[in-house]
Legacy VTK file of the C-alpha trace (Angstrom):
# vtk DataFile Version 3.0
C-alpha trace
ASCII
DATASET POLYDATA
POINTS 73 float
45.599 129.787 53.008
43.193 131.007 55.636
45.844 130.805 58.395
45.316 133.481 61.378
48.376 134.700 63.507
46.552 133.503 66.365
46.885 129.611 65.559
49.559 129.581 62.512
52.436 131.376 61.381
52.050 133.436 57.939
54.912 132.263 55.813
56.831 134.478 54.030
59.486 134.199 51.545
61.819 137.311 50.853
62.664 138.061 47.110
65.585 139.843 46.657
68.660 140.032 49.386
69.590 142.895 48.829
69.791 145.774 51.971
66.231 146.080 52.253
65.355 142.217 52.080
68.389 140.690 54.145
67.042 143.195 56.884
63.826 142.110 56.908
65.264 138.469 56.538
66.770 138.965 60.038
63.892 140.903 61.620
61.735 137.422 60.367
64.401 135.098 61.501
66.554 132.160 59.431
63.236 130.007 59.213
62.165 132.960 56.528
63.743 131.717 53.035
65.997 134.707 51.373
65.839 133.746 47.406
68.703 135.769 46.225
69.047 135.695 41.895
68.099 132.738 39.858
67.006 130.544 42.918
63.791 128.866 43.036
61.000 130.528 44.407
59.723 128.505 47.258
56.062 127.933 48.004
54.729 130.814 50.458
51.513 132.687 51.797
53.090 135.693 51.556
55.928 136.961 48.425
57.482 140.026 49.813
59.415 141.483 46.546
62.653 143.794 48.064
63.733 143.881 44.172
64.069 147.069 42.055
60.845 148.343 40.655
62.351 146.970 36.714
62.150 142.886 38.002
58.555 143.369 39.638
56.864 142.031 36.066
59.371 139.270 35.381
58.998 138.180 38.778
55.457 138.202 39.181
54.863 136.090 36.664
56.486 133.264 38.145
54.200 133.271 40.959
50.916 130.624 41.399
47.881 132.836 40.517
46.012 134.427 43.509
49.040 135.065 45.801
49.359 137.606 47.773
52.641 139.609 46.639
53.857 142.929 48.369
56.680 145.452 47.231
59.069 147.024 49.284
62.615 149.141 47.507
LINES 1 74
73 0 1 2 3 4 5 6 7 8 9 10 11 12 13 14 15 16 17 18 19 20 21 22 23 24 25 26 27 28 29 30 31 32 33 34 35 36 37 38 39 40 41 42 43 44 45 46 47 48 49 50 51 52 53 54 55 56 57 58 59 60 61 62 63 64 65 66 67 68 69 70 71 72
């Protein structure tokens, strides 16, 4: 990791496309990556988790260990 937003771009992949995370998917723009259900989970710097508070566990654990994973429902 160790990117800065002065020289790199953080990137993000949205977990859930749902309201919440298709939103945010078109704040970020179409280079952002949308996983809706059942799709692979692409490599990231940043999971942001727009899923209902039940998946957070089963989706976590699919994750490398140390990222950095935020929640949003």
């Amino acid at each position: 990791m160790g990117k800065t937003m002065q020289n790199d771009q953080l990137d993000v992949a949205i977990i859930g496309a749902g309201r919440f995370g298709s939103c945010m998917h078109q704040i970020l723009g179409s280079d952002t990556p949308l996983v809706r259900k059942k799709e692979p989970i692409p490599k990231a710097d940043l999971y942001w988790l727009t899923v209902q508070d039940t998946n957070i566990s089963t989706l976590a654990a699919q994750f490398p260990h140390g990222s950095t994973v935020v929640h949003s429902s």
